[in-house]
Residue frames as qw, qx, qy, qz and C-alpha x, y, z in Angstrom:
[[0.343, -0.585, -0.396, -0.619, 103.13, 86.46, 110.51],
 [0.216, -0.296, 0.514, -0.776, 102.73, 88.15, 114.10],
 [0.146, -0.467, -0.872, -0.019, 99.80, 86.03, 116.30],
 [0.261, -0.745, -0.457, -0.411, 96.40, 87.56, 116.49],
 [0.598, -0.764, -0.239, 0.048, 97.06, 88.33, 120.37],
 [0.585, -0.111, -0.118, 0.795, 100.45, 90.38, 120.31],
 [0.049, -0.978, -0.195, 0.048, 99.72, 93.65, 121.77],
 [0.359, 0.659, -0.180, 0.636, 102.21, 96.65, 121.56],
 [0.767, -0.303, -0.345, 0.447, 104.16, 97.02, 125.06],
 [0.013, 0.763, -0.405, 0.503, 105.65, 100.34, 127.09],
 [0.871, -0.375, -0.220, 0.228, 107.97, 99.02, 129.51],
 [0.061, -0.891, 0.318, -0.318, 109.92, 101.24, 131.85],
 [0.835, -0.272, -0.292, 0.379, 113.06, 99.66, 134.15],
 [0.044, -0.851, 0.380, -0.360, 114.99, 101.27, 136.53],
 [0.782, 0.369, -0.371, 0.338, 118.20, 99.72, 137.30],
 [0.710, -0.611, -0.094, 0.335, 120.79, 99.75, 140.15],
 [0.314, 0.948, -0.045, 0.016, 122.59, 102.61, 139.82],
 [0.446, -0.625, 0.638, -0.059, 125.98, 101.31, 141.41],
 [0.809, 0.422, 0.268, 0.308, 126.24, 98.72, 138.28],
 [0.313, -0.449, 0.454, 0.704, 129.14, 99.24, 136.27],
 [0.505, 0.459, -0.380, -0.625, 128.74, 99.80, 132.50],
 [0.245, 0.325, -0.900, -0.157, 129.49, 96.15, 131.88],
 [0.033, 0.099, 0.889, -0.445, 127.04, 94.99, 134.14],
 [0.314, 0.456, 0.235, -0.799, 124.36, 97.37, 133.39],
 [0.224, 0.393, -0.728, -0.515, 124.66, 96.25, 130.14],
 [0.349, 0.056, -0.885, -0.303, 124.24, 92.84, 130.70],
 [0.182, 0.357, 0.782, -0.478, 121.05, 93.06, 133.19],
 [0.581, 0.379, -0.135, -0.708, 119.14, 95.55, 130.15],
 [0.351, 0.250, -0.749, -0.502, 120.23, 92.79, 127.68],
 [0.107, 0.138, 0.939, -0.295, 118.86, 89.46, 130.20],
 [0.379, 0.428, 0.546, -0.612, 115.36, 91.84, 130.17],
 [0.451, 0.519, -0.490, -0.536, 115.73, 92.11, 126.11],
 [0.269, 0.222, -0.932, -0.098, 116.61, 88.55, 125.70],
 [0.085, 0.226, 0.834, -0.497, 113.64, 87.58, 127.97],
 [0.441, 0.533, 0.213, -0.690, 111.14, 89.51, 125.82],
 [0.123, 0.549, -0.715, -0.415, 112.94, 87.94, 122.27],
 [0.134, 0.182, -0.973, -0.045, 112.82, 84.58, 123.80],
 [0.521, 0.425, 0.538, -0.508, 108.81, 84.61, 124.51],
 [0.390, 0.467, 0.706, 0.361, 108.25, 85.62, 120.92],
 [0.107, -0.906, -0.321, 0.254, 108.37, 88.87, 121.24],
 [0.725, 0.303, 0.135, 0.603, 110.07, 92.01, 119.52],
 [0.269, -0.574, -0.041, 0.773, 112.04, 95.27, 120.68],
 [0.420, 0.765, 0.399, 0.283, 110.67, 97.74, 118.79],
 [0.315, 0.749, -0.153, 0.562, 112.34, 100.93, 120.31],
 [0.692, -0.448, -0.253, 0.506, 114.61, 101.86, 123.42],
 [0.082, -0.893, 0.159, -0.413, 114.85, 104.93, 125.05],
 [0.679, -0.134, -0.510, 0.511, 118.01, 104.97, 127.29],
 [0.171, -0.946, -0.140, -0.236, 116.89, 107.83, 129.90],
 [0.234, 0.608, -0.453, 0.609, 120.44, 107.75, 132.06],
 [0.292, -0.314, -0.655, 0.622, 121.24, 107.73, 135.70],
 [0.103, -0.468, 0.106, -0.872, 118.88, 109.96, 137.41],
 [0.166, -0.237, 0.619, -0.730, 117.51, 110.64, 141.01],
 [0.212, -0.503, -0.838, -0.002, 114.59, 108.32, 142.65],
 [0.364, -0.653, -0.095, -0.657, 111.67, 110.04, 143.57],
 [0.700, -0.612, 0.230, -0.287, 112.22, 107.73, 146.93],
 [0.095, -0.549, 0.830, 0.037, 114.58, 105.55, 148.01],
 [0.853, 0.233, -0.301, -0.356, 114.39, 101.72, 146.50],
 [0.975, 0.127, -0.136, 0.121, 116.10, 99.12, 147.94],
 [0.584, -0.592, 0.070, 0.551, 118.70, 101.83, 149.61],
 [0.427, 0.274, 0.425, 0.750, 119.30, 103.36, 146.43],
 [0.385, -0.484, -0.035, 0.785, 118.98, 106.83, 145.46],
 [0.276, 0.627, -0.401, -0.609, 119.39, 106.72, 142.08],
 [0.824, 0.054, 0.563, 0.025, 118.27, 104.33, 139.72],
 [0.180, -0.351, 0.601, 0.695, 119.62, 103.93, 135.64],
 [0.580, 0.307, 0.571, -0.493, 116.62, 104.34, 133.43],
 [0.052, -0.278, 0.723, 0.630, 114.93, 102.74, 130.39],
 [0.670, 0.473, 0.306, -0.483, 111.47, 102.75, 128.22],
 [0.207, -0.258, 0.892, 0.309, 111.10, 100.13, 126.08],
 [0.686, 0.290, 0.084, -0.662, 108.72, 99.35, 123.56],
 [0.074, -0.312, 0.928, 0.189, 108.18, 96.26, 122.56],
 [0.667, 0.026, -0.500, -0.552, 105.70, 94.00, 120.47],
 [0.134, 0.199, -0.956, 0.172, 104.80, 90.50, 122.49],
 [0.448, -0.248, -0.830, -0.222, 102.08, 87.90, 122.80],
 [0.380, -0.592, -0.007, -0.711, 99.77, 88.48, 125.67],
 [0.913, -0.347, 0.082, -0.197, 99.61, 85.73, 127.68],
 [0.764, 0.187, -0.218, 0.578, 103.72, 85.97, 127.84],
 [0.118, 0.705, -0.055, 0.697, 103.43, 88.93, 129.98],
 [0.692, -0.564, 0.017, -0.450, 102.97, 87.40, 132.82],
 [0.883, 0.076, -0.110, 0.450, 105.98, 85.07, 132.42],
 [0.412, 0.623, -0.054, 0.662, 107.98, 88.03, 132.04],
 [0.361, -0.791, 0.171, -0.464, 107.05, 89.88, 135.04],
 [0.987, -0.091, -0.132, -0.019, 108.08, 86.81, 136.51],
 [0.737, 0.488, -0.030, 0.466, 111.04, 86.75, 135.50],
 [0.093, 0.718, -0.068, 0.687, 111.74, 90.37, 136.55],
 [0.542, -0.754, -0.024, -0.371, 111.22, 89.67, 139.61],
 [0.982, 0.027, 0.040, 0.182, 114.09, 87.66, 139.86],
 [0.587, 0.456, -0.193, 0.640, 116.65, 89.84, 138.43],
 [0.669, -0.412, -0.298, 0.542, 118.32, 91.17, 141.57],
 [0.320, -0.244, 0.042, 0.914, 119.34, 94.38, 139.59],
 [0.200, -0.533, -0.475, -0.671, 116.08, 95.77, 138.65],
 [0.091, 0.001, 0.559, -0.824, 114.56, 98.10, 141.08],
 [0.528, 0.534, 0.527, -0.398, 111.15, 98.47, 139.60],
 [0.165, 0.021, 0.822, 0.545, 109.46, 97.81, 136.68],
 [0.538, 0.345, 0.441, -0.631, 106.05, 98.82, 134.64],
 [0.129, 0.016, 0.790, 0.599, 105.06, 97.61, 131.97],
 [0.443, 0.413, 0.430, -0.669, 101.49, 99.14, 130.36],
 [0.567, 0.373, 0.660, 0.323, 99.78, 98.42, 126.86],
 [0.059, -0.521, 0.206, 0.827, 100.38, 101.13, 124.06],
 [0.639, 0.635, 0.433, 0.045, 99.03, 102.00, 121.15],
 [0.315, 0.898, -0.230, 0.202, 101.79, 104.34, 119.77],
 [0.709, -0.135, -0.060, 0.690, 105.64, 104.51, 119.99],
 [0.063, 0.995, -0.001, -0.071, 107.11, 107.75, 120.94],
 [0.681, 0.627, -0.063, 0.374, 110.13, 108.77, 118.56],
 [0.243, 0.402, -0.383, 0.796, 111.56, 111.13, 121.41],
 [0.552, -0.559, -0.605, 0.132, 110.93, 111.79, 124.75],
 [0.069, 0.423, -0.207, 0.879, 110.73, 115.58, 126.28],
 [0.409, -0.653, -0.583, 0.258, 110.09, 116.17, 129.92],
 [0.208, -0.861, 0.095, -0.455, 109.51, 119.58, 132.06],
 [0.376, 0.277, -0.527, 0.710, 112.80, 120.41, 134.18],
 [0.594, -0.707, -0.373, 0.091, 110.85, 119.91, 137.89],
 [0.138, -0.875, 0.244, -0.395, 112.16, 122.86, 140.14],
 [0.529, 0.169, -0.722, 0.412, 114.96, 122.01, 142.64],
 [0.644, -0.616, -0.378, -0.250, 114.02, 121.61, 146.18]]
């Protein structure tokens, strides 16, 4: 049985793009395993790819994104951020409360500049 106080989770990350696969890998999993090990449960993952910063981040360019939905106690969310702040290979992070998972994810193709 879930506790009364687990809210539904949208949580974006955007990665160092300049990870290898292997690496990349294992910084998503660390932020998975960190959401698990609260009490908490991956509900769906959108992997969004390499694509362009709106600004630069840490010298980067380009970061390697991912929206994450996930189920987790409230008053673990604040650990977490924690946490995140820590991981060297995370550029930025949001994390907002949701009521809905989205199944797919369509964006409008922004003119080139």
């Amino acid at each position: 049985m879930k506790e009364n106080n687990e809210k539904l989770y949208e949580g974006m990350y955007v990665l160092n793009a300049m990870l290898n696969d292997e690496a990349r890998t294992k910084a998503f999993e660390k932020i998975k395993d960190g959401i698990t090990a609260r009490g908490g449960e991956i509900v769906k993952i959108h992997d969004q790819g390499r694509r362009r910063l709106g600004y630069e981040i840490k010298k980067q360019r380009e970061g390697y994104y991912y929206l994450l939905y996930f189920r987790l106690p409230t008053l673990q969310v604040k650990e977490l951020w924690d946490e995140y702040h820590l991981n060297e290979h995370l550029l930025r992070f949001l994390t907002i409360r949701t009521d809905n998972v989205l199944e797919e994810l369509t964006f409008k193709q922004l003119p080139e500049s």
